[in-house]
N, C-alpha and C positions, 0 to 999 in steps of 0.2 A: 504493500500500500504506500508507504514512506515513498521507491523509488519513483511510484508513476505519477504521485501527486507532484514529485521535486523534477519530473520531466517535462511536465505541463507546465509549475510554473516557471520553470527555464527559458521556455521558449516565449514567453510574453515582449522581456527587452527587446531581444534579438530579431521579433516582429515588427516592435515601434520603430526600431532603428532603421529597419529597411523600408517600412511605411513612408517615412522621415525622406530619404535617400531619393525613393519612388517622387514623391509629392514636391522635392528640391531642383530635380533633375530631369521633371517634365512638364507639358504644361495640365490644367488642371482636368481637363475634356478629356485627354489621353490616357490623364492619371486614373480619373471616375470609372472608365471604359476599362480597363485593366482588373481594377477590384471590384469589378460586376462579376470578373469570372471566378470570384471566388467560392461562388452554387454550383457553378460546373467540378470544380475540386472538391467541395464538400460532400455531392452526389458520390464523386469515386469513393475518396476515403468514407463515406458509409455503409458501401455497398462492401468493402474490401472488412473493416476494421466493427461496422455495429449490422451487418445482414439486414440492412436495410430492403425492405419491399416496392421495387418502382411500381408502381399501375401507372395507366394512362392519366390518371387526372393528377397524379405527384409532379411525372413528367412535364405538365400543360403548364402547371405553377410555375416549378422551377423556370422554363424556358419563358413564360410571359413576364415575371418579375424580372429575371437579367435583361428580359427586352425593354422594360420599362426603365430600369436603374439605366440602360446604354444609352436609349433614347433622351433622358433628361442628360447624360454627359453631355452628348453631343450638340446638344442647344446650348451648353454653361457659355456661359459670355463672357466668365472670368479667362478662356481660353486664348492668354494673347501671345503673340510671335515673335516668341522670347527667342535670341540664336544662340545656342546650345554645341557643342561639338558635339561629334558624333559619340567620343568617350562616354562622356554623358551622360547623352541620351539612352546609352547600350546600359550604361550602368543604371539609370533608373529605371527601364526596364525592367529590368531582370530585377533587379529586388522588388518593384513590386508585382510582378508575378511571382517570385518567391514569398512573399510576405503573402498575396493573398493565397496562395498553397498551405502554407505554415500556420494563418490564419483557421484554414477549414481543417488542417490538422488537428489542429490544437479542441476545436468544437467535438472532433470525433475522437477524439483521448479521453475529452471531458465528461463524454457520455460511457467509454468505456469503463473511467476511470465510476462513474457513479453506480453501474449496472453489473458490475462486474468484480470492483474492487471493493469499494468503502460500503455499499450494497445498506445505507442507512438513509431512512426518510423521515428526516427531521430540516426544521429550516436551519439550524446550525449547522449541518454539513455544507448547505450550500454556501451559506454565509462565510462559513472558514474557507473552500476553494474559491469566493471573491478573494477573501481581505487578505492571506497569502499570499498567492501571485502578485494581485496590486500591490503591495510591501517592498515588493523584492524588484518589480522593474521601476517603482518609483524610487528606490535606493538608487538604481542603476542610472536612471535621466540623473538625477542629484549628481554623481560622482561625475557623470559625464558633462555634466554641464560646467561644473570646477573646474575639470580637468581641459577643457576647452578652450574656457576664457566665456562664454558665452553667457555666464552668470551678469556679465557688465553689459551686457546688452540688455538683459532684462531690464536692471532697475533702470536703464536712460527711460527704456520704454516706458517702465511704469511713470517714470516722473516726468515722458512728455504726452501721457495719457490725459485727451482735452479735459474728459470729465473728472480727472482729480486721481490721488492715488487710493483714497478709499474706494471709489466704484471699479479702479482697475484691478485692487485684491478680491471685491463681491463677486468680483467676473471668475475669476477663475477658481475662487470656493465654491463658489454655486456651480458652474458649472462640472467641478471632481466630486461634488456628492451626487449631481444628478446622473453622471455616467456611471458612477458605482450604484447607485438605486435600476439603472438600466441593464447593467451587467449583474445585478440579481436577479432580475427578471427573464433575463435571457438564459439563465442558468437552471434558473426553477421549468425555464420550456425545455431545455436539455435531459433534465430528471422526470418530469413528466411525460414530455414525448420522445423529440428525440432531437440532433443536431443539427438535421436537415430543416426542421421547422423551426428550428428557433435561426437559424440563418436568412431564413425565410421572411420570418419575420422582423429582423432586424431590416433585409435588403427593402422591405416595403416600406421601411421609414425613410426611406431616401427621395423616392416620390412625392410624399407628405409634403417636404421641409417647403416646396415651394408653394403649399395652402398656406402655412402659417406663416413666410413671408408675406403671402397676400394680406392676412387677417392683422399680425402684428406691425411689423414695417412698409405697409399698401404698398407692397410691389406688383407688376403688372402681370397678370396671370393669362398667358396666350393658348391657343393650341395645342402646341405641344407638349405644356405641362400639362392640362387639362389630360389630354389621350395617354401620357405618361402613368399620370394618378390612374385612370377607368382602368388601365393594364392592370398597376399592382393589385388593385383591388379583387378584381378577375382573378387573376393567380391566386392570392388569397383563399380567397372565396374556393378556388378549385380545394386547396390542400385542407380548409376545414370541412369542406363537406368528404373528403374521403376517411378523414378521421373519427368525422360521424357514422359512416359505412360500417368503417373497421368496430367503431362501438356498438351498434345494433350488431353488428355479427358476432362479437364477444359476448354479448348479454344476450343472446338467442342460445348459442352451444353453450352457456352457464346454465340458463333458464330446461335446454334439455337434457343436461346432466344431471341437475336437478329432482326433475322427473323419473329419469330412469335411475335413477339410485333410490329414491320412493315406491316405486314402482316393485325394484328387488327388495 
């Protein structure tokens, strides 16, 4: 148990760093478009590592969500023509295709490591494979950041942050409790179902972010995002209704085991 939880959270750093590497090294459409395929990895590593079951409507999900997360890349507008060498460009590539590899790795370890190894269902087990990993690559950004120099870059930033350095510190606590509140979440869909569907559900929030631009900072909501959003939803919509399948079919053969055990 010890070694495969301290495998999982190994690989956290060494993800961000090439996340990091990827998002430096290219431009942002490119970047988006790259870690959409990271459903396409996490379908393998399920099928290989948790005997995951494709049917036709898993399949429709998956493939309609990565069309939808590729689709809203390829409209980002942040996309600008940055000139890059080709070094580069080959090296953010490849880490983030490795990163989103290592990424769905890591989702299908997780599910192993819960179904398999720790085999405990309580919210503490999930909670401690959060706050664990996050410990250990938040040590890691820390040292790296010392070790850089790039710690002095923070505070310029913070202290030429327009709205003051208190709103610049709110920003970034708020925002580390709410992606650990979200990576519980995403974790409890790992323990429950499995790591296809909670990737699933993560990649659907990608679609989203451009509603609540609308809602919160009125940004202009076209086309594209619009047909973006109806996709993920659709995909969605495909993987919970096969989940409801799979539950009436579970509680139909309980229900006649039931019986014929009554029966004898």
């Amino acid at each position: 148990m010890e070694n495969s939880t301290q495998q999982v959270e190994l690989q956290i750093p060494g993800d961000n760093l090439m996340y990091s590497y990827g998002l430096l090294y290219l431009p942002v459409s490119t970047y988006s478009l790259i870690c959409a395929s990271q459903l396409a990895f996490n379908c393998l590593f399920s099928l290989l590592l948790n005997a995951q079951k494709f049917t036709a409507l898993i399949l429709n999900s998956v493939v309609i969500v990565t069309i939808s997360a590729a689709l809203l890349a390829v409209h980002s507008e942040s996309d600008t023509s940055t000139k890059l060498s080709a070094d580069k460009y080959a090296i953010g590539f490849v880490c983030t295709v490795a990163a989103s590899a290592t990424y769905a790795l890591y989702l299908s370890l997780l599910e192993v490591t819960f179904k398999r190894v720790i085999k405990s269902e309580t919210f503490d087990t999930i909670l401690k494979m959060q706050v664990f990993p996050s410990f250990i690559a938040s040590c890691a950004c820390v040292v790296g950041l010392y070790a850089s120099g790039e710690i002095r870059i923070l505070t310029a930033e913070m202290n030429g942050f327009n709205k003051g350095e208190i709103s610049y510190l709110m920003t970034l606590i708020w925002t580390a409790v709410l992606w650990q509140i979200c990576c519980i979440g995403l974790l409890g869909l790992i323990f429950e179902v499995s790591s296809l569907f909670s990737n699933v559900i993560s990649t659907l929030g990608l679609p989203a972010l451009p509603l609540l631009a609308v809602i919160f900072f009125h940004d202009k909501m076209d086309g594209e995002k619009i047909i973006a959003l109806l996709l993920a939803v659709w995909g969605f919509l495909s993987y919970v209704y096969q989940n409801y399948l799979d539950d009436s079919k579970a509680k139909s053969s309980k229900s006649e085991e039931n019986e014929a055990t009554i029966t004898h």
